[in-house]
C-alpha positions in Angstrom: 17.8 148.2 113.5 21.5 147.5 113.5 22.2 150.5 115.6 19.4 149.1 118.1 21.3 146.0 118.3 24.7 147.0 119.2 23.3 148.9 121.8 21.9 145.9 123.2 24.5 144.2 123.2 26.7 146.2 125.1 24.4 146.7 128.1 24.4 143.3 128.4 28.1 142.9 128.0 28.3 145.8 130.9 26.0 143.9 133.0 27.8 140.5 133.0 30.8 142.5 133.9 29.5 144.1 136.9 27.9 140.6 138.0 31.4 139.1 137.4 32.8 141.7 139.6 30.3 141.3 142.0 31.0 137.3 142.3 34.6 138.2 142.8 34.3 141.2 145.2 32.0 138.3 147.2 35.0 135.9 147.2 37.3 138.5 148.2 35.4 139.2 151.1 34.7 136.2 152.3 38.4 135.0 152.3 39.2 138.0 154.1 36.5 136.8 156.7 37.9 133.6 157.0 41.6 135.0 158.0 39.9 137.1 160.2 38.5 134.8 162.1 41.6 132.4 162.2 43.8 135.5 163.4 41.4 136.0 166.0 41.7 132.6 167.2 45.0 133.0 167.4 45.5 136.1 169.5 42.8 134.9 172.0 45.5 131.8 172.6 48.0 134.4 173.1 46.7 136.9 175.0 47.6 136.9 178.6 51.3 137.2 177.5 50.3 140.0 175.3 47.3 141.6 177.0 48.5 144.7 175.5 46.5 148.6 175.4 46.4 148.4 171.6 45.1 144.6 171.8 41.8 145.6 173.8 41.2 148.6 171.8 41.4 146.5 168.6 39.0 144.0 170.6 36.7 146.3 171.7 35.9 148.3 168.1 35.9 144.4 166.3 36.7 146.4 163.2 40.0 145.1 163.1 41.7 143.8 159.7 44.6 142.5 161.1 45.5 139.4 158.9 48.4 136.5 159.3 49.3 134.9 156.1 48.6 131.0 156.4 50.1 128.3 154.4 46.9 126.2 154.5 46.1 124.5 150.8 42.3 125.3 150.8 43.3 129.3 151.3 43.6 131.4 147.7 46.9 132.6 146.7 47.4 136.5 146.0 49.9 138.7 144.5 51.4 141.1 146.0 52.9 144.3 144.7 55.4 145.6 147.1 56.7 149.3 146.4 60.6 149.7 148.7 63.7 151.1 148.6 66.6 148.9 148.0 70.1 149.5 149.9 71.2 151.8 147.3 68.0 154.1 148.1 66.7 153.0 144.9 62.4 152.7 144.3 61.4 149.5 143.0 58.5 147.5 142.9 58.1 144.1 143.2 55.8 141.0 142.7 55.6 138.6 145.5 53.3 135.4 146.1 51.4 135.4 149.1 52.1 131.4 149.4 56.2 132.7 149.6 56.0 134.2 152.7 57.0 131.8 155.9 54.0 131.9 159.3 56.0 134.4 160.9 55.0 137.4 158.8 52.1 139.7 159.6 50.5 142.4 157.8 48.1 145.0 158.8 44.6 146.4 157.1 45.7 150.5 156.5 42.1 151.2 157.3 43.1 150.4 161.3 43.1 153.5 162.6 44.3 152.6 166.2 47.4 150.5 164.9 51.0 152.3 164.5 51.0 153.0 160.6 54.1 154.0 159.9 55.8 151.4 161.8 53.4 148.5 160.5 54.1 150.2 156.7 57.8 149.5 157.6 57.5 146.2 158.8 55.5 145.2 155.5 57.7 146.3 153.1 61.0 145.0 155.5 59.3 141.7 154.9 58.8 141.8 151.0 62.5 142.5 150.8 63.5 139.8 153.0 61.1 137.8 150.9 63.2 138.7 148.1 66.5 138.5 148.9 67.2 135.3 149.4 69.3 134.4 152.9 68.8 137.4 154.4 67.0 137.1 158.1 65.3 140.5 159.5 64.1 140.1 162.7 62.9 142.9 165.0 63.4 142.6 168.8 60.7 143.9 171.3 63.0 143.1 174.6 64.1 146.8 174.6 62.1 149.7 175.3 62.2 153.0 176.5 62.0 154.1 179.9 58.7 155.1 181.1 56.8 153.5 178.4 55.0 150.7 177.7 57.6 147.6 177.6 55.4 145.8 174.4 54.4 149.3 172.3 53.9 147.0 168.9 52.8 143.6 170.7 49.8 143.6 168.7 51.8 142.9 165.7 53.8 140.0 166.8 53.4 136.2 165.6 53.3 133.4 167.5 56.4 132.0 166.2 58.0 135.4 166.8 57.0 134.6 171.1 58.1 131.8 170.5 61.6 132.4 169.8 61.5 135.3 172.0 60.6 132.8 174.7 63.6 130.4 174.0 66.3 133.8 173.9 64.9 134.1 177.4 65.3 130.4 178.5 68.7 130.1 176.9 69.8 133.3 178.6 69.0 131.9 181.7 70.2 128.5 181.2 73.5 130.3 180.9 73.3 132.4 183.7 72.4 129.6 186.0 75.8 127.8 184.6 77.9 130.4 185.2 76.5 130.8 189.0 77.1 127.5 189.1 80.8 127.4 187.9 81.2 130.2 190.1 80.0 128.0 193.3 81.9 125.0 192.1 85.1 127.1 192.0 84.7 129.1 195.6 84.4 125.3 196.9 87.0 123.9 195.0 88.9 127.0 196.5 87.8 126.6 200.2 88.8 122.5 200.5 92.0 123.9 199.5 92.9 126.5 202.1 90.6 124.2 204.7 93.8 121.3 203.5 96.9 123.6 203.7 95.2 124.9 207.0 95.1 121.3 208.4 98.9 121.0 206.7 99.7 123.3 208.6 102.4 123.5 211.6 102.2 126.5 213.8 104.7 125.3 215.9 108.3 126.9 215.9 111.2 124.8 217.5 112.7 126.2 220.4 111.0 129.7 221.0 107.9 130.4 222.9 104.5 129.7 221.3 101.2 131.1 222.3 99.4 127.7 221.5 101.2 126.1 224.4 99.1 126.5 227.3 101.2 124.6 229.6 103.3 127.7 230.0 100.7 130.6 229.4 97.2 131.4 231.1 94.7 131.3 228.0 93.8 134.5 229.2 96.8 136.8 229.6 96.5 137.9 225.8 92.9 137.9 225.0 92.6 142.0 224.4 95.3 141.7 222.3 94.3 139.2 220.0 90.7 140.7 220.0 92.4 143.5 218.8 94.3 141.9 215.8 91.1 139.8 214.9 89.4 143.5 214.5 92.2 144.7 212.2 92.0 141.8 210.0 87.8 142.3 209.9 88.4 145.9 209.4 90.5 145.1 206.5 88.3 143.0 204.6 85.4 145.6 205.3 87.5 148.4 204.2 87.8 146.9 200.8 84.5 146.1 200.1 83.1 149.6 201.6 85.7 151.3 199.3 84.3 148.8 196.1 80.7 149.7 197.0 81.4 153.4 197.1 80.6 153.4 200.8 83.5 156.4 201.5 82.6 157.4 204.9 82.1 154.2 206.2 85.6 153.1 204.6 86.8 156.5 206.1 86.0 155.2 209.4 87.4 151.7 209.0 90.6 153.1 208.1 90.4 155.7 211.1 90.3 153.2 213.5 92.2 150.9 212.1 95.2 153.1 212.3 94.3 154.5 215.9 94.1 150.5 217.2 97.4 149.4 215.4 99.2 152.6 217.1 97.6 151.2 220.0 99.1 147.9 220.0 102.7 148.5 218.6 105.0 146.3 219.3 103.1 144.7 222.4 103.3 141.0 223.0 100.5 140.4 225.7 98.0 142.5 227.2 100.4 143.7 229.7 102.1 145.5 227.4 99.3 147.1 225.8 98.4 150.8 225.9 95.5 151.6 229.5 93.3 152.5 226.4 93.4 149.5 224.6 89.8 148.4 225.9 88.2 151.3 224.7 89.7 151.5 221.5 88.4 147.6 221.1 85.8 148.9 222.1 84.9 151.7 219.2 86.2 149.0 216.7 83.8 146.7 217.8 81.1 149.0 217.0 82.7 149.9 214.3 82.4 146.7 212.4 79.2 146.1 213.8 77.5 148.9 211.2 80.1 147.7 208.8 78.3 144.2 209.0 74.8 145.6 209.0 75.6 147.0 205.6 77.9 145.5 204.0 78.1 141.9 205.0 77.5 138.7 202.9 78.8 135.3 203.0 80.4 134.9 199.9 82.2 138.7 199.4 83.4 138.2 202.7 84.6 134.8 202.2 85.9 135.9 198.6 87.3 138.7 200.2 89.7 136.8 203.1 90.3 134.2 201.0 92.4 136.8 198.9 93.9 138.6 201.6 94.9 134.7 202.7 96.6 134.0 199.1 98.0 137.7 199.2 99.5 136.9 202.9 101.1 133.7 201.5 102.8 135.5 198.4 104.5 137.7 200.8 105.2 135.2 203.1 107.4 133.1 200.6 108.6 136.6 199.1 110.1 137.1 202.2 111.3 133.7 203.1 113.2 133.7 200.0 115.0 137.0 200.9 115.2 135.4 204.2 117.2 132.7 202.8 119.5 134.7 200.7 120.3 136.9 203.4 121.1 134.2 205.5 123.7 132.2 202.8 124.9 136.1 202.2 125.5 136.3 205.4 127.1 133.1 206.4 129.3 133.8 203.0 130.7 136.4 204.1 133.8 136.7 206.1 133.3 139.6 209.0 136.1 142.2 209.4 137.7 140.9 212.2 138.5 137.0 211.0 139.8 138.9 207.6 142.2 140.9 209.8 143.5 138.5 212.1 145.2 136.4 209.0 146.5 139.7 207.2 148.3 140.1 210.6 149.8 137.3 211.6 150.7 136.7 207.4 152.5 139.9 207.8 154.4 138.9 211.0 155.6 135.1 209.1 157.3 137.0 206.6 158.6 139.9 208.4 159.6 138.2 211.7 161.1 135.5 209.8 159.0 132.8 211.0 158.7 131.4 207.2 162.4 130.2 207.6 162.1 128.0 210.4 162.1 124.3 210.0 159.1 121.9 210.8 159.6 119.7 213.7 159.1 116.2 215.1 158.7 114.3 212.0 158.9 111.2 213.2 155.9 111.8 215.2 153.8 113.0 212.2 154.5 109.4 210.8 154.4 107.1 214.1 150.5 105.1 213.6 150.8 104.4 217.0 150.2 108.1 217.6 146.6 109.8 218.1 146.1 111.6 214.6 143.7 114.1 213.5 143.0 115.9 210.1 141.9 119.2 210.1 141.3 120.8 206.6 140.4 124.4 207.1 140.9 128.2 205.7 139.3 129.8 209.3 142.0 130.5 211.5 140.2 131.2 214.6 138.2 128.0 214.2 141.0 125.5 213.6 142.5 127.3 216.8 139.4 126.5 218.6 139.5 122.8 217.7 143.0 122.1 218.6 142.6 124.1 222.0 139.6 122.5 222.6 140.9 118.9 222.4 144.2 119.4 223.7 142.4 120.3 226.7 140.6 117.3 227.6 143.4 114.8 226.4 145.3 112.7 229.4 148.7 112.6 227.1 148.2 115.8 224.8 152.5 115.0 224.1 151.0 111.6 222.1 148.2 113.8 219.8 149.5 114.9 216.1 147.2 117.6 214.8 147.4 117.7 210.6 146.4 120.5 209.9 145.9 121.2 205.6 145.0 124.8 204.3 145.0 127.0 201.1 147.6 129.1 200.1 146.0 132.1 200.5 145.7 131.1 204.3 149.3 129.0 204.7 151.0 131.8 205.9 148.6 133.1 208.5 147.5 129.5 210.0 151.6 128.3 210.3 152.2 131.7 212.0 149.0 131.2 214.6 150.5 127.4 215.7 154.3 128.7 216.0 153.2 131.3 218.6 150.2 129.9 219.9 151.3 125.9 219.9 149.4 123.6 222.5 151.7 122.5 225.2 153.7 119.4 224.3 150.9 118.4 221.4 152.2 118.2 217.5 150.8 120.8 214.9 151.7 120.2 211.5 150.7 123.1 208.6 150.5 122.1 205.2 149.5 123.7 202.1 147.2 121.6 199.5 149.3 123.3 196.1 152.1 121.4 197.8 150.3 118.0 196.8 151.4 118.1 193.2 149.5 114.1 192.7 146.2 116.3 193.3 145.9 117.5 189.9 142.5 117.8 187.5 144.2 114.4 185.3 143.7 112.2 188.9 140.9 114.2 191.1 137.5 114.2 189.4 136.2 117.7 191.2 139.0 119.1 189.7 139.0 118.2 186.0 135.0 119.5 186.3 135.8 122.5 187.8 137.3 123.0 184.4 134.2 122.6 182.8 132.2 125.0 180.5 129.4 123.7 182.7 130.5 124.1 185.9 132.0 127.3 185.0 129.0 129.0 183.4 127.0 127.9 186.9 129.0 129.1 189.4 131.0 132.3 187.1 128.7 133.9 184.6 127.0 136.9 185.5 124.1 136.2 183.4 123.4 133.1 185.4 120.5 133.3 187.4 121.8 133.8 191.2 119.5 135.7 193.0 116.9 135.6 195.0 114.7 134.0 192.1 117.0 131.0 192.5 115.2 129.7 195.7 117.2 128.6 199.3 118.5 125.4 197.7 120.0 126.6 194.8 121.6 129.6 197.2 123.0 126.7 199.6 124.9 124.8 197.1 126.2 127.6 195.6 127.7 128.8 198.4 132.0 128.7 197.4 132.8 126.0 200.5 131.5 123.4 197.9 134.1 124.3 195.2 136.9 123.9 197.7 139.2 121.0 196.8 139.7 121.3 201.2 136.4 120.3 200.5 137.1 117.0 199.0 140.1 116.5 200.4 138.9 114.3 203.2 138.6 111.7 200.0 142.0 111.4 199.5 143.3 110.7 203.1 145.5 107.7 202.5 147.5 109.4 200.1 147.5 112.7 201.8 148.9 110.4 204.9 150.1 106.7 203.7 151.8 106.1 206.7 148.9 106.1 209.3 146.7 103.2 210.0 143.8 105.5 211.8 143.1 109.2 212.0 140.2 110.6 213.1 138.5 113.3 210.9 137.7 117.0 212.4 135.6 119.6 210.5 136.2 123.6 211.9 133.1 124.1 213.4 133.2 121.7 216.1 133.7 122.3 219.3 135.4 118.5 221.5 134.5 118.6 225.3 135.9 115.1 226.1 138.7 113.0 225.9 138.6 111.7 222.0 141.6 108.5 222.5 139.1 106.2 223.2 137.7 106.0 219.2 140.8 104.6 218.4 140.3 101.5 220.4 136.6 100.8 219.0 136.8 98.2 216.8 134.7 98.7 213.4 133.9 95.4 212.3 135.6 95.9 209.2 134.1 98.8 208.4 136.1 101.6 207.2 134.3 104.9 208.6 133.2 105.2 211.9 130.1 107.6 212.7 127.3 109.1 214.3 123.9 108.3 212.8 121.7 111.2 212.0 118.2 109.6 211.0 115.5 110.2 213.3 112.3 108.8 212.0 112.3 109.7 208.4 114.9 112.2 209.1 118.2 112.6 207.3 117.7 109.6 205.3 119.4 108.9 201.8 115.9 110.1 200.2 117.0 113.5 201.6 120.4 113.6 199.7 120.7 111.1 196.6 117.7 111.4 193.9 116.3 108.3 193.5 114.2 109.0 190.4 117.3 108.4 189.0 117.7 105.0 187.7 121.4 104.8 188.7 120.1 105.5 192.4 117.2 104.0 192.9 119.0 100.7 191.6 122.2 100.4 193.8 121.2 102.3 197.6 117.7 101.9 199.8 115.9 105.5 199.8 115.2 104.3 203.4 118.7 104.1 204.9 119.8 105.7 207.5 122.6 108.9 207.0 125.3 110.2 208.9 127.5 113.0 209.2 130.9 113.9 208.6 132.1 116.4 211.5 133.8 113.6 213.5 134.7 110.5 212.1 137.1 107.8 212.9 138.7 106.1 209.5 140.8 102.9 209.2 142.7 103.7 206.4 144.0 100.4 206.0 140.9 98.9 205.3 140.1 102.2 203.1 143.6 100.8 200.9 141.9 97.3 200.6 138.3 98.5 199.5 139.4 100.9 197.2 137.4 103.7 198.6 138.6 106.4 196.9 138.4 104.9 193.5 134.2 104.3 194.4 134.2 108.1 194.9 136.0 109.0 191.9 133.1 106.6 190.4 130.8 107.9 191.2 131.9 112.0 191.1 132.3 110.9 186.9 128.8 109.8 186.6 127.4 113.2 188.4 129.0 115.3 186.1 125.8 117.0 185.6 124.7 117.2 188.9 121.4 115.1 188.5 122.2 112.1 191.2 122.9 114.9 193.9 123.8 118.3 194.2 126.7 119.7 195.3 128.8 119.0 198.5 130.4 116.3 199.9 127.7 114.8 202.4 125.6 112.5 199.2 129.0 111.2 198.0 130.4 110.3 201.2 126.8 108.6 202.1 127.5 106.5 198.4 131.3 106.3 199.0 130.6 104.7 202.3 127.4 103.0 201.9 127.2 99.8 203.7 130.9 100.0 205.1 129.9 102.9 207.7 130.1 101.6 211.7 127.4 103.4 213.7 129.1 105.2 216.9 127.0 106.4 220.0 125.6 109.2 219.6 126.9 110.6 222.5 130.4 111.0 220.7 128.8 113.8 218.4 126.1 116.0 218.9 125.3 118.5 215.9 122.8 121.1 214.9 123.7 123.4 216.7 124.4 125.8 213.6 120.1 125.3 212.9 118.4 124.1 215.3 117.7 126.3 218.3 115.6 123.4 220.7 118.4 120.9 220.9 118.1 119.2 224.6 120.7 121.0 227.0 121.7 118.1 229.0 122.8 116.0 225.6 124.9 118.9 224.4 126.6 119.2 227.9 127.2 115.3 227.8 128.3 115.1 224.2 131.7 114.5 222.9 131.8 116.4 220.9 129.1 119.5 219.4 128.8 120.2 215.5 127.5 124.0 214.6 126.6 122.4 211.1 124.7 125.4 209.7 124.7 129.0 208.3 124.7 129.9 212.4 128.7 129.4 212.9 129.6 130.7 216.2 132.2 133.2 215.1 129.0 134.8 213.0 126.6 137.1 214.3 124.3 135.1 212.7 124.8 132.1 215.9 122.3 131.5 218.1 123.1 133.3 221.3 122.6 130.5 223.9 125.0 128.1 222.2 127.5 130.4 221.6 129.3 130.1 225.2 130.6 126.7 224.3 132.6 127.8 221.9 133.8 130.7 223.0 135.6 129.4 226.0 138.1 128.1 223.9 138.8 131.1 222.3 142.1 132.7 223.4 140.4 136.4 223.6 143.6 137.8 225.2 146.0 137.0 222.5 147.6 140.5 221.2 146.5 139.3 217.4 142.9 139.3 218.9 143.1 142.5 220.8 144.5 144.1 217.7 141.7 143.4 215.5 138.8 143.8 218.0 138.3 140.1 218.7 136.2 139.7 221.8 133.1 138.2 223.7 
């Protein structure tokens, strides 16, 4: 009976067990239906972004188990038992809530045949060990695929919030793209109002020479084949370049080919006149040319890209080259040709072997008589102070009552006393001097010369180290040039000590040439001024603002930025009224405070202008006529008429630098059969 019993017992202990398991197994399934249908809500949403093979296969069987873990709070929680391998390579297995894992995970039924099981294995058991490790973030990208297949292989097993963030990648990428286009635009227009503005800047003009804008002078056709034919070169050019960047090499074969064959064509040729008979047909081929080059190459932008480079190239080159220009020119105008560095070694050699340096200086009284026509002359060039003197004694009624003072270095003493004892003017009065014989001209009295001794001045204008070539720019290179270190330079500062026996002289510089009677400046009366000049300002022209810097305090304070310059070359000074005003103790002034250069640079043409401001008596401007050392377009008929004519300029008229068609005025004075001359090959 007890045996009978426990066997009761038990089967009904093994039947509540399996009914248990039954209620559970019920649950189970019924969950699993629930998530099932919830997942398949969700893919319907998503499905024409995903409308993938493996999608309508899964639809079409409805066997599906594919399952997205929810967070909802009416859903039963599972464990999970992950089995993975850890970085080391390491099997462990781990315990993970189902509630723990974030929307974005998905995990697949392995009874789905038509899903990728090793993949979807992999991307289960990734997640459990993100799940784990705390801060890590896996995330696999579906952007790349391989070519020739299908561009979403494992769509099916995406998430929503996985589109979703693939989504925003995609509109943040463009958002950027669409910047940088647009910062690209902004700077190809910031880059075309500035070339349109320098092109409107602009002056194609050039003073003096022949221009092929003018049309007054020019039919508008007589060069049209030619510049057809440069236009193609520069189209050619740009095509070339962007055929060679586009591998395009027999087109940019042929670009080059004709390029060369129409560039050989036109040569040096200034008009179509001049052009080669085959010129038309060689525009021609270019033409057509260019015309397959645009069919295939062309667009807007490149090409605009494109000349706007070449345009930016061009004007790199063009300041290279005006910079080389300008220290050629200050090279040039530097240097002292063969023949003017003969002609004093001569005629020094001749003083001292001839004897001439023993002969005694004449008419003294006459050098010292105010009532007398003076003139100061301080000069190094031989051959120009020879011109000056000839050239005025010429044109004088009573050459016997001119006194020429005449003030050189002692390298050139010698040589410029020899020239005037054989070659004096008839009955006027040359008197040589030599400026180390003015022993009250020393650095303790004369400002240039105590800064000459300068470290400053020294390191500028001595060291080799100091920047001096062509880097330095055409300014720097002009005030560097030796003339403006030359106490003859400054001497014109110091004229009533150099002469303190005159009332007026009249002030010559070398490169002048005088075509009329000069006696009636002494009769002008200045007003009480003390210098007596030619006005150079022309509209906004030679102004102080040109010479003085008037971001300087001590400038801007004491002179108007608007007044109106002048020019030394030919001036007539009352020295008396220079001894009243104290003129040279302004200069020496105002030479102390510009001991560093930053109120002007160097020369004497800003000083004089402060020396003499206010105290300056404008003259007619027919007494002086200058730039005819620059300027190539001065009016014929007002250098004829002038006075006197000033080559201020690199373009003296003993250089080969001059300009050709104003060289004849200065050359008539020149004595070109004198044996000194002849000797060193001095001629027209």
């Amino acid at each position: 009976m007890g045996t009978g019993e426990r066997t009761i017992s038990s089967s009904l202990c093994l039947q509540l067990i399996c009914i248990s398991l039954v209620v559970c197994h019920i649950d189970f399934v019924g969950a699993d239906a629930l998530d099932i249908s919830t997942t398949r809500r969700e893919f319907k949403e998503f499905r024409p972004l995903h409308d993938c093979e493996q999608c309508r296969l899964g639809k079409e069987e409805g066997n599906s188990s594919i399952t997205g873990v929810s967070n909802q709070p009416d859903e039963k929680d599972f464990d999970i038992i992950a089995t993975y391998s850890d970085a080391s390579g390491a099997v462990r297995i781990s315990r993970v809530k189902m509630r723990d894992l974030s929307a974005s995970w998905v995990w697949e039924n392995p009874m789905d045949g038509n899903l990728d099981q090793p993949q979807t294995s992999q991307a289960v058991e990734d997640s459990f060990q993100s799940g784990i490790r705390s801060g890590e973030n896996v995330e696999y990208s579906t952007d790349e695929h391989q070519e020739g297949g299908s561009r979403y292989p494992h769509m099916s097993s995406m998430s929503p919030v996985k589109l979703m963030r693939r989504k925003k990648r995609h509109e943040r990428r463009d958002l950027r793209t669409a910047q940088l286009i647009g910062q690209d635009k902004e700077t190809d227009n910031q880059m075309v109002a500035a070339a349109i503005e320098r092109s409107e800047g602009l002056d194609t003009t050039v003073k003096g020479k022949y221009s092929i804008w003018r049309r007054d002078f020019n039919s508008p056709n007589s060069d049209s084949t030619l510049k057809l034919m440069r236009d193609q070169l520069l189209m050619a050019k740009a095509y070339a370049n962007i055929a060679k960047s586009k591998n395009e090499t027999s087109l940019y074969d042929s670009l080059l080919k004709h390029s060369r064959e129409s560039q050989h064509t036109i040569g040096e040729a200034s008009s179509d006149a001049e052009l080669h008979p085959s010129a038309l047909d060689r525009a021609k081929a270019m033409g057509h040319v260019l015309s397959v080059a645009k069919d295939q190459l062309y667009d807007c932008a490149i090409v605009a890209r494109k000349f706007r480079a070449m345009l930016q190239s061009t004007e790199k080159n063009v300041n290279l080259l005006k910079e080389k220009n300008a220290f050629s020119i200050q090279l040039a105008a530097k240097t002292v040709p063969k023949p003017l560095h003969c002609l004093p070694l001569h005629l020094a050699t001749d003083y001292y072997l001839q004897g001439y340096h023993k002969k005694q200086d004449l008419d003294k009284e006459k050098r010292e008589d105010p009532s007398l026509y003076h003139y100061a002359i301080f000069s190094d060039n031989v051959l120009a102070t020879s011109v000056v003197v000839n050239s005025t004694v010429l044109h004088t009624k009573e050459p016997e009552k001119h006194v020429f003072h005449i003030v050189t270095d002692k390298l050139n003493f010698a040589a410029m006393r020899m020239w005037f004892l054989v070659n004096l003017p008839p009955k006027a009065t040359v008197h040589v001097e030599n400026i180390d014989d003015f022993k009250w001209l020393n650095s303790s009295y004369c400002s240039v010369l105590r800064q000459l001794e300068s470290a400053r001045i020294k390191e500028y204008y001595f060291k080799a180290n100091h920047p001096s070539s062509i880097s330095t720019g055409s300014d720097n290179l002009k005030y560097r040039n030796p003339k403006y270190l030359s106490m003859l330079n400054h001497l014109r500062f110091y004229l009533p000590e150099v002469y303190p026996k005159l009332d007026k002289i009249l002030f010559l510089d070398d490169d002048i040439v005088v075509q009329k009677d000069l006696t009636p400046l002494w009769s002008i009366d200045l007003g009480g001024m003390v210098n007596g000049a030619v006005e150079t300002c022309k509209q906004s022209f030679h102004r102080f603002d040109k010479y003085l810097n008037f971001s300087n305090p001590k400038i801007s304070e004491n002179f108007d930025q608007n007044a109106c310059g002048w020019a030394f070359g030919m001036n007539i000074l009352d020295l008396k009224e220079w001894k009243k005003r104290n003129i040279t103790g302004i200069y020496h002034h105002w030479q102390d405070m510009n001991e560093d250069r930053t109120l002007w640079k160097l020369g004497t043409l800003p000083p004089g202008l402060i020396t003499f401001y206010n105290l300056t008596y404008p003259l007619h401007r027919g007494w002086h006529v200058l730039g005819l050392g620059y300027d190539p377009a001065l009016n014929k008929t007002e250098i004829e008429n002038a006075a006197v004519i000033h080559y201020n300029g690199n373009n003296k008229p003993w250089l080969a630098l001059a300009v050709s068609k104003y060289r004849s005025y200065w050359s008539r004075y020149v004595m070109f059969d004198n044996p000194y001359l002849r000797l060193c090959d001095i001629s027209e």
